[in-house]
C-alpha positions as CSV (number, residue, x, y, z in Angstrom):
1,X,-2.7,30.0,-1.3
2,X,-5.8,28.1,-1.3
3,X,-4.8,24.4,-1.7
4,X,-8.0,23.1,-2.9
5,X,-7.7,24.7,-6.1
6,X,-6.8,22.5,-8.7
7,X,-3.2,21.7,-8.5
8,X,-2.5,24.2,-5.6
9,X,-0.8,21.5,-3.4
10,X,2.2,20.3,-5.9
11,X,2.8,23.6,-6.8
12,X,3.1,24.6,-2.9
13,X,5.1,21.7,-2.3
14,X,7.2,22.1,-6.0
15,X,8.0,25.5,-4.3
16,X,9.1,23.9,-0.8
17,X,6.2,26.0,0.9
18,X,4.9,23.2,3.1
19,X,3.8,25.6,5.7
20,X,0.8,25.7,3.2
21,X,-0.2,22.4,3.7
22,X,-2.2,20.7,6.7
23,X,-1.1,18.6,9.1
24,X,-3.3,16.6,11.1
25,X,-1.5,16.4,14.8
26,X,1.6,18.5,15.2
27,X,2.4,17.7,18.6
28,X,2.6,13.5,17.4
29,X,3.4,14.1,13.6
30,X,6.1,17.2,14.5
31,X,7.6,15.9,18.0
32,X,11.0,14.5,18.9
33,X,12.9,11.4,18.2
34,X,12.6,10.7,22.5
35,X,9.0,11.8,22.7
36,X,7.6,9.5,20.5
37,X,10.0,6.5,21.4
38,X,8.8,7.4,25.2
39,X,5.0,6.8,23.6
40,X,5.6,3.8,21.9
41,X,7.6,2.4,24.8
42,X,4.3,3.3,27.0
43,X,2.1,1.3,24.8
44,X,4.1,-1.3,23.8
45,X,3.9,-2.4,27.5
46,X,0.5,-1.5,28.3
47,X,-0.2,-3.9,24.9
48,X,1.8,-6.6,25.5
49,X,0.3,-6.8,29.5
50,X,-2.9,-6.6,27.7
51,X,-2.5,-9.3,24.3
52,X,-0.8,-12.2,27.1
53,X,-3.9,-11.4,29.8
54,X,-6.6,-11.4,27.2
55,X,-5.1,-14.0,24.0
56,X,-4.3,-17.5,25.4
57,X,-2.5,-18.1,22.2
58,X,-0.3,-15.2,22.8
59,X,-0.1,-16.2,26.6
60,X,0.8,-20.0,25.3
61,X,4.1,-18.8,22.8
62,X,5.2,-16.4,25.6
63,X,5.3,-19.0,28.7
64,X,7.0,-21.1,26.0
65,X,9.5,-19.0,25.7
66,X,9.5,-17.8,29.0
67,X,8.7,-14.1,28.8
68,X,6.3,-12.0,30.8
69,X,5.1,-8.7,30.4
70,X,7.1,-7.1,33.1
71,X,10.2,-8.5,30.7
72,X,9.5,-5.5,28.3
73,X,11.4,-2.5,29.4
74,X,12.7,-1.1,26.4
75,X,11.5,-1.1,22.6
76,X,14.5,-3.4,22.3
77,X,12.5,-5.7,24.2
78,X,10.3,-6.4,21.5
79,X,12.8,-9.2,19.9
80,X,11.7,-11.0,23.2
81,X,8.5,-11.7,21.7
82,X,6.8,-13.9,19.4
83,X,6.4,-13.5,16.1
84,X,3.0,-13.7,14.1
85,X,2.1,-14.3,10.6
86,X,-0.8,-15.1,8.5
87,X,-0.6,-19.1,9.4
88,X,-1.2,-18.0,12.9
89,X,-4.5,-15.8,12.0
90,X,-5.8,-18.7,9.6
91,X,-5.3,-21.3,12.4
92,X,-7.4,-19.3,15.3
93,X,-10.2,-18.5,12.8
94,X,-12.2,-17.4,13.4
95,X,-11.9,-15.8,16.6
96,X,-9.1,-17.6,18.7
97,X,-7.0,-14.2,18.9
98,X,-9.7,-11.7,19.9
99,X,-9.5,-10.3,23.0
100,X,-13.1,-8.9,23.7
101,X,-16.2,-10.3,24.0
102,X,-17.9,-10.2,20.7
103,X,-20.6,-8.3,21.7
104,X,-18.1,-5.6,22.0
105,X,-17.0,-5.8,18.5
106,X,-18.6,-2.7,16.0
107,X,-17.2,-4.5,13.0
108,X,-15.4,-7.3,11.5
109,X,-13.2,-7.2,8.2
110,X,-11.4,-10.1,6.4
111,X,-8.7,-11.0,3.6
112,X,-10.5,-12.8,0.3
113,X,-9.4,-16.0,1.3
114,X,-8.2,-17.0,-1.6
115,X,-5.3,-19.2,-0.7
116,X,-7.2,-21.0,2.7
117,X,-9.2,-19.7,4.9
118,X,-9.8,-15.8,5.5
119,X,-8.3,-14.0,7.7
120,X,-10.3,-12.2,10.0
121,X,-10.2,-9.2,12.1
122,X,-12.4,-6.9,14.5
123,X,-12.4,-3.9,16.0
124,X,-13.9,-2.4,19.1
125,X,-15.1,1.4,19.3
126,X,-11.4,2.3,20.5
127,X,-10.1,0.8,17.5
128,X,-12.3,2.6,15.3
129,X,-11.0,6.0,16.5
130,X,-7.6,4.9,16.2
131,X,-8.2,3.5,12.6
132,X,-10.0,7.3,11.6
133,X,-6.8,8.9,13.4
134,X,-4.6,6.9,11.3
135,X,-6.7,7.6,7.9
136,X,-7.1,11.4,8.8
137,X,-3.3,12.1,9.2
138,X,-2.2,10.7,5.5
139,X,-4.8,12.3,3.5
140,X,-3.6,15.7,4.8
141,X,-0.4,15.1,4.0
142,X,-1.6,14.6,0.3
143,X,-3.4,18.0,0.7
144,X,-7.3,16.4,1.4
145,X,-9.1,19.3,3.6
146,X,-12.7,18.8,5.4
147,X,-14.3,20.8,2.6
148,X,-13.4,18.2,-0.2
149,X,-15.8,15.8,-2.0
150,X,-14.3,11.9,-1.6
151,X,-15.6,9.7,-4.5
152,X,-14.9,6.4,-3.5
153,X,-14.3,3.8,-5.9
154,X,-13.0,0.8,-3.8
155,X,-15.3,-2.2,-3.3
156,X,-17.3,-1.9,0.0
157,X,-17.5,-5.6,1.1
158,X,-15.1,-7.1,3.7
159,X,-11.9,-5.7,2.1
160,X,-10.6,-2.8,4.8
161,X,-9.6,-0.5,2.0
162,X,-13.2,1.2,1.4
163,X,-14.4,1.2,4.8
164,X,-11.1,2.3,6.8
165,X,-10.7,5.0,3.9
166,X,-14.4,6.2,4.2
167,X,-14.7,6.4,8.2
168,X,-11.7,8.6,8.3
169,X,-12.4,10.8,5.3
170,X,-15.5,11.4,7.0
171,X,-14.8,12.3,10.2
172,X,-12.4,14.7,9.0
173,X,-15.3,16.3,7.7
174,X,-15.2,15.4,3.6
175,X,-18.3,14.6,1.9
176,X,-18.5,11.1,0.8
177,X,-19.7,9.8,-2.5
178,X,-19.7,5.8,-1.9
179,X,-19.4,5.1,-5.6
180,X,-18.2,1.5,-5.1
181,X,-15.9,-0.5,-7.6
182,X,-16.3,-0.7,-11.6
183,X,-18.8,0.7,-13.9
184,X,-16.0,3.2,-15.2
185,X,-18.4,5.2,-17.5
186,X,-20.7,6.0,-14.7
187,X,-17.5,6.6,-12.4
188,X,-16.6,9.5,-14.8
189,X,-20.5,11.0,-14.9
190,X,-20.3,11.1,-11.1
191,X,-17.1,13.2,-11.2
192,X,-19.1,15.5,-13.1
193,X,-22.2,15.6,-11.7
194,X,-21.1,16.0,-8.2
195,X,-18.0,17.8,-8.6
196,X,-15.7,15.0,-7.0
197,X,-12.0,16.3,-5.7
198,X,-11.0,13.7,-4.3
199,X,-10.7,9.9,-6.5
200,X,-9.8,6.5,-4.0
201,X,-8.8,3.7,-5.8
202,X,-5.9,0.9,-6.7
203,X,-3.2,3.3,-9.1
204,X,-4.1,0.7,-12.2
205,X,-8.3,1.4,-11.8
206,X,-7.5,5.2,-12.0
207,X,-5.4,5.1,-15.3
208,X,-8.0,2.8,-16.7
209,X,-10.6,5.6,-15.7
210,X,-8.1,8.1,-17.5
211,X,-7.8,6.1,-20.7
212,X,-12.0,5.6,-20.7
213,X,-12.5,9.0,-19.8
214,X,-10.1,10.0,-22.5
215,X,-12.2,8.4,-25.2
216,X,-15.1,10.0,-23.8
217,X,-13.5,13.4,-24.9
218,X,-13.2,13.9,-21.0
219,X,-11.0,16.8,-20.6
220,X,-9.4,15.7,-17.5
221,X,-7.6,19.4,-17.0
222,X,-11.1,21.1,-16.8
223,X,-12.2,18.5,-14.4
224,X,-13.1,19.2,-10.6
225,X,-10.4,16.0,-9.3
226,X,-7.6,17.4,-7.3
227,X,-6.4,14.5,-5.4
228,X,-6.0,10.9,-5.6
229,X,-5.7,8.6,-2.9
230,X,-4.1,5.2,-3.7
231,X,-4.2,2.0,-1.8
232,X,-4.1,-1.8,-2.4
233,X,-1.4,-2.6,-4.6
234,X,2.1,-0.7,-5.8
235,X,2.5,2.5,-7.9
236,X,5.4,3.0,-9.3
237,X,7.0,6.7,-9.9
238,X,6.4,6.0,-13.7
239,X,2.9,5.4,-13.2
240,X,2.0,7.8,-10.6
241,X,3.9,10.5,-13.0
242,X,1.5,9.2,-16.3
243,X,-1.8,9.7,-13.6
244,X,-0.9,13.0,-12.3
245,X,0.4,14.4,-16.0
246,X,-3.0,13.0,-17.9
247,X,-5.4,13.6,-14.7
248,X,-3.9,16.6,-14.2
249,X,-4.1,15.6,-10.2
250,X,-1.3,15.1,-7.3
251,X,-1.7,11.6,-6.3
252,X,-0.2,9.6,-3.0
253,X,0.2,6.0,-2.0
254,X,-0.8,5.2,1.4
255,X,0.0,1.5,2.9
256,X,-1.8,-0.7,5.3
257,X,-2.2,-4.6,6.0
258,X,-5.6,-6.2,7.1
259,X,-3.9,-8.0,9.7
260,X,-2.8,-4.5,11.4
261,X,-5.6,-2.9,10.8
262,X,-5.5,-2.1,7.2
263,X,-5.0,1.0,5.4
264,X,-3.2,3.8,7.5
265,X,0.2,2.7,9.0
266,X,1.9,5.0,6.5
267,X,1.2,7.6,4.1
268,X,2.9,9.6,1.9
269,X,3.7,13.4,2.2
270,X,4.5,15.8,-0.9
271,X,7.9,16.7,0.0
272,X,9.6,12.8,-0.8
273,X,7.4,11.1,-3.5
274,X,8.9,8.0,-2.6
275,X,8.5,7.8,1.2
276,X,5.5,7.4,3.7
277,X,5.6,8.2,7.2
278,X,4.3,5.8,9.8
279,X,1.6,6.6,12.2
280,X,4.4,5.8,14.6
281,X,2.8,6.2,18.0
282,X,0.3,3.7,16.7
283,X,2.6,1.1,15.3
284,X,6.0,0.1,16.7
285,X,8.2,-1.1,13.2
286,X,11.1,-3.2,12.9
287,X,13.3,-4.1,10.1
288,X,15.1,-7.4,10.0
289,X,16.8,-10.0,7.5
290,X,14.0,-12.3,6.4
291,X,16.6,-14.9,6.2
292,X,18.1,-14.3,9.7
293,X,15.5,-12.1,11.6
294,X,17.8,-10.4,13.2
295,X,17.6,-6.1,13.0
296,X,18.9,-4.6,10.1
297,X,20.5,-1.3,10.2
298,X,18.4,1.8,9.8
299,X,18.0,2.5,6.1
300,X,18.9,-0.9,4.8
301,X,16.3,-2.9,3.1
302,X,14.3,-6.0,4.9
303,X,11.3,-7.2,6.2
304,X,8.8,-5.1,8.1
305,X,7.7,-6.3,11.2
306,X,4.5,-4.4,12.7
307,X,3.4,-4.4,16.0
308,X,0.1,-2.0,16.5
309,X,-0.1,-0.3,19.5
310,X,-3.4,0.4,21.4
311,X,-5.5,-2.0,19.5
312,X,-7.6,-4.0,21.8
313,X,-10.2,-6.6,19.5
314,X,-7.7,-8.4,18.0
315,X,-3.9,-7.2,19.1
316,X,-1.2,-8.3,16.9
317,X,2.4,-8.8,18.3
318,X,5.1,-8.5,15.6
319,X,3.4,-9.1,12.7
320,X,5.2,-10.1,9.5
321,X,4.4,-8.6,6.5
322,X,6.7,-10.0,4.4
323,X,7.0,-6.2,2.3
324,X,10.8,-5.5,1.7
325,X,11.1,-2.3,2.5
326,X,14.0,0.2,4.4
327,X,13.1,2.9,7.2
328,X,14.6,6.4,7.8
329,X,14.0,8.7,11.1
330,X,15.8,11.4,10.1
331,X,12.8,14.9,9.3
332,X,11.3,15.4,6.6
333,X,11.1,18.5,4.4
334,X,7.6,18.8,5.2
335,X,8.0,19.4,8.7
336,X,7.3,15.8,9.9
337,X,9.5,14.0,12.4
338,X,8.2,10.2,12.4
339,X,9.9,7.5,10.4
340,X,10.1,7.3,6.9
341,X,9.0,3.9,4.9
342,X,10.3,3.2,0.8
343,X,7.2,2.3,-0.9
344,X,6.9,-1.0,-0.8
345,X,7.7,-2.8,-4.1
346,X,8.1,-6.2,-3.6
347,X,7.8,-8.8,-0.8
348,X,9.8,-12.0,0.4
349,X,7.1,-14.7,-0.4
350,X,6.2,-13.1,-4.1
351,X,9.8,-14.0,-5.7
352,X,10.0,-15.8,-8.3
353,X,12.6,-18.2,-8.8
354,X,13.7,-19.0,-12.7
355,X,16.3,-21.0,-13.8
356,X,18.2,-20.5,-10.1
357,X,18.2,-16.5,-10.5
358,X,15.7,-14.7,-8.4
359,X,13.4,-12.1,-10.2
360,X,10.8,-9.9,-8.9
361,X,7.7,-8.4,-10.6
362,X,8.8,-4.8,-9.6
363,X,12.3,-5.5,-11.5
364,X,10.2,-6.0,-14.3
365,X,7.8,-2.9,-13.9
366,X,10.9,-0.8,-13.3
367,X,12.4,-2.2,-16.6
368,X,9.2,-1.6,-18.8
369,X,8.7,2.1,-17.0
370,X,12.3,3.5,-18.5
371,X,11.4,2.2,-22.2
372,X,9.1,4.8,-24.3
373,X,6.4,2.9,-26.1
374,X,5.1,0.6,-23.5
375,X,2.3,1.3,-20.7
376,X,2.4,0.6,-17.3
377,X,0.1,-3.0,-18.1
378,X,2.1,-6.1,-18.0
379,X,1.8,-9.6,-17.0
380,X,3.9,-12.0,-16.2
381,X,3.5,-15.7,-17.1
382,X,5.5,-18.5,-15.9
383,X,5.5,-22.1,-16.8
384,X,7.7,-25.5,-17.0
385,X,5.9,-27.4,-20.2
386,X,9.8,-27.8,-21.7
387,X,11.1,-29.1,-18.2
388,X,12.7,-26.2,-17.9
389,X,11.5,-22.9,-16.5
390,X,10.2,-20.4,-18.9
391,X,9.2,-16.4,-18.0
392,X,7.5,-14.8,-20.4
393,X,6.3,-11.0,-19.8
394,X,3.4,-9.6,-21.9
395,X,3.7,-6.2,-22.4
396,X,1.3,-3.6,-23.4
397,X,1.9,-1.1,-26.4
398,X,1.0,2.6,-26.5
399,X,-1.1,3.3,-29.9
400,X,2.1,5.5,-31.0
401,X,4.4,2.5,-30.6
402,X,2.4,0.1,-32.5
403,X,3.2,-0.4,-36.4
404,X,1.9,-2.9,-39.3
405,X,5.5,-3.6,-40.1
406,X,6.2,-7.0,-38.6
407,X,10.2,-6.0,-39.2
408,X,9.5,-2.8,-36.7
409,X,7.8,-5.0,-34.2
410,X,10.3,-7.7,-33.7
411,X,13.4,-5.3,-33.5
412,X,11.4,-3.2,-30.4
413,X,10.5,-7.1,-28.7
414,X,14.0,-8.1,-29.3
415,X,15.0,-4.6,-27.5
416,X,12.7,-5.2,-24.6
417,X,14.4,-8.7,-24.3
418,X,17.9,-7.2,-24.1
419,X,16.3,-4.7,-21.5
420,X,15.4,-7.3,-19.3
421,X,17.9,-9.7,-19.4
422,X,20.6,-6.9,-18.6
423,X,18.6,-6.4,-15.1
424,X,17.1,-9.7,-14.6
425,X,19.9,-11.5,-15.3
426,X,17.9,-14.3,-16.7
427,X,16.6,-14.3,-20.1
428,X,12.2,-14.3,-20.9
429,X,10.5,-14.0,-24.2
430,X,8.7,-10.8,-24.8
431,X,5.1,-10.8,-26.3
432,X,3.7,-7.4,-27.6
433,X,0.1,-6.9,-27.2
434,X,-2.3,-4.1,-28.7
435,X,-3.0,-1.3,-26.4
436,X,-5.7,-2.2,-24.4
437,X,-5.0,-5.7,-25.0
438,X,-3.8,-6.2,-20.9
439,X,-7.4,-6.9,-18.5
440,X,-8.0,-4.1,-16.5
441,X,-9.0,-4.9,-12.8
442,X,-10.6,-2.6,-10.3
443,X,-9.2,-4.0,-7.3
444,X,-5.6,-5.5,-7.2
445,X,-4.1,-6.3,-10.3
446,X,-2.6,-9.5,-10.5
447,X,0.9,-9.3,-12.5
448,X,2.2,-12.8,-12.4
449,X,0.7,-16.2,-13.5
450,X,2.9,-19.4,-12.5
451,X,1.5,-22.3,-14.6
452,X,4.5,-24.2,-13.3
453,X,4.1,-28.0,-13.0
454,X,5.2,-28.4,-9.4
């Protein structure tokens, strides 16, 4: 079967023929539980002899603590260590943790900034090839091959999303189509005057792309897109289900941090919809209790840790992400043997606390996704004006759902209510809004607004 027909891969992989469907490095992607545990245990060492000879900071915490590199013998080893988060990155900037000269350094990356200052990163030639390894491995695993045409519509400025994707696309041999961010009309003429199979975006651009395209009188089925690649923020099943029934395309998540090196730690095959294999021999993971830090069992549900291994501009030792997630090693049906990742649907530090009961966003997203009527746009808005705090959740209506009867329209609120309250065990007023009513972004949608008095 020729996978780059329209909807070749998910029928291959519907049909369990996986055989059918690249894979990038066999020997690393396809090799045993002790081989790749004797890699990372062979990096891990040659990293962390490398990060305390070239980082003072990283030299500082560890004489603190009294550890040296010759104390790392075993990936166990790596709870010896210091931890690092983003407080650490912001208080070196902008280079206090490189660990090259900067002359050596191709290119530079950084957060928005948004909270403080940026957080920046670099990367030497070495790290480049890593980074393209890392990108070239999960978009075979959704079914990208060299003779595909990439439009990318992820901003190209100092984000690592558009970049990271776009170096390692390339060098697998696609044809790139740097399309950049917004200007949805023109996104959809592009798609048919170059023929684009492959769309990169956030999951929320690409259903606003569907719903523009749709008024166009776009028929998506006829379209050339195969694939889509999506990054920067979650997708849940419910949405990635709506994109790949409308679009009439397979789409995959694939996850990455800035701090690590962005996009490419994980990606997400066709055989478990809901799981992403790490680039394993490039990242050593750990799962712990964010309120302890101490290891979880394999398969339960905690923090991430990170620790990249063989990145040389600006190494990061146990990085905290702060993305709740669980990790499994056992194969995959697709013929992969590196650890497994859950999607990542909520972190530690975006909780929201109301009225003593924790809530997340994605409690609320998985909620709105099981009730017919509603689309995946929501927001969130919190506040204290009574002295009390207050939740409530905007939610979008489809056009079918909508009526003039005001009777109608109050019963399905009060039913969304009741939905929510069962789950979040906390009750939030409900406001209906017109379809189209929710902003669309084209980068990371923001769900929730605290306007809470602190």
């Amino acid at each position: 079967m020729d996978i780059t027909k329209k909807g070749a891969a998910l029928k291959a992989a519907a049909a369990g023929r996986f055989d059918e469907l690249p894979i990038h490095n066999p020997s690393i992607e396809c090799a045993s539980r002790e081989r790749i545990r004797a890699i990372q245990l062979a990096r891990l060492i040659d990293q962390v002899e490398w990060t305390y000879g070239h980082v003072s900071w990283y030299r500082e915490r560890m004489d603190e603590m009294g550890v040296k590199p010759s104390d790392i013998k075993t990936l166990d080893d790596v709870r010896k260590l210091p931890f690092t988060d983003k407080a650490v990155l912001r208080d070196t900037f902008p280079y206090g943790l490189f660990a090259v000269p900067l002359d050596e350094v191709v290119e530079l990356h950084a957060s928005s900034g948004t909270t403080g200052k940026p957080i920046v990163v670099g990367y030497n030639k070495e790290d480049m090839d890593l980074w393209a390894d890392c990108i070239m491995r999960l978009v075979q695993m959704a079914g990208v091959v060299p003779s595909d045409r990439v439009q990318m519509a992820f901003g190209y400025g100092m984000f690592t999303g558009g970049f990271g994707l776009h170096y390692g696309l390339q060098r697998l041999g696609c044809m790139m189509i740097p399309a950049g961010s917004g200007n949805t009309e023109r996104q959809i003429q592009m798609i048919q005057d170059y023929g684009s199979t492959v769309f990169v975006s956030t999951p929320s651009y690409a259903l606003h792309v569907c719903e523009v395209g749709e008024k166009m009188g776009f028929d998506w089925e006829k379209s050339t897109l195969r694939v889509g690649l999506f990054g920067g923020e979650p997708c849940t099943p419910a949405l990635k289900a709506e994109i790949e029934r409308r679009m009439h395309i397979v789409c995959t998540d694939n996850y990455g941090l800035t701090e690590v090196m962005g996009p490419g730690v994980s990606g997400e095959c066709l055989a478990e919809r809901d799981m992403q294999h790490i680039a394993e021999d490039h990242f050593l993971w750990e799962v712990v209790d964010p309120e302890t830090d101490e290891p979880v069992a394999e398969g339960e549900m905690g923090e991430l840790i990170l620790t990249p291994l063989g990145k040389h501009a600006i190494p990061v030792l146990r990085y905290r992400t702060h993305d709740l997630t669980r990790v499994v090693t056992e194969p995959c049906a697709c013929g992969r043997t590196t650890a497994r990742m859950q999607k990542v649907r909520s972190r530690s530090d975006d909780m929201l606390i109301i009225r003593g009961t924790n809530v997340f966003p994605s409690q609320v997203e998985d909620v709105l996704s099981g009730i017919a009527g509603v689309t995946p746009h929501y927001r969130i808005v919190v506040d204290n004006e009574t002295g009390l705090d207050r939740m409530t959740v905007h939610v979008e209506l489809r056009p079918e759902a909508f009526s003039d009867s005001f009777e109608e329209m109050d019963a399905f609120r009060r039913h969304i209510e009741e939905k929510l309250k069962g789950v979040l065990l906390v009750g939030s007023k409900v406001k209906l809004v017109e379809p189209g009513g929710i902003e669309r972004s084209v980068g990371k949608t923001k769900h929730v607004e605290d306007r809470r008095v602190k």
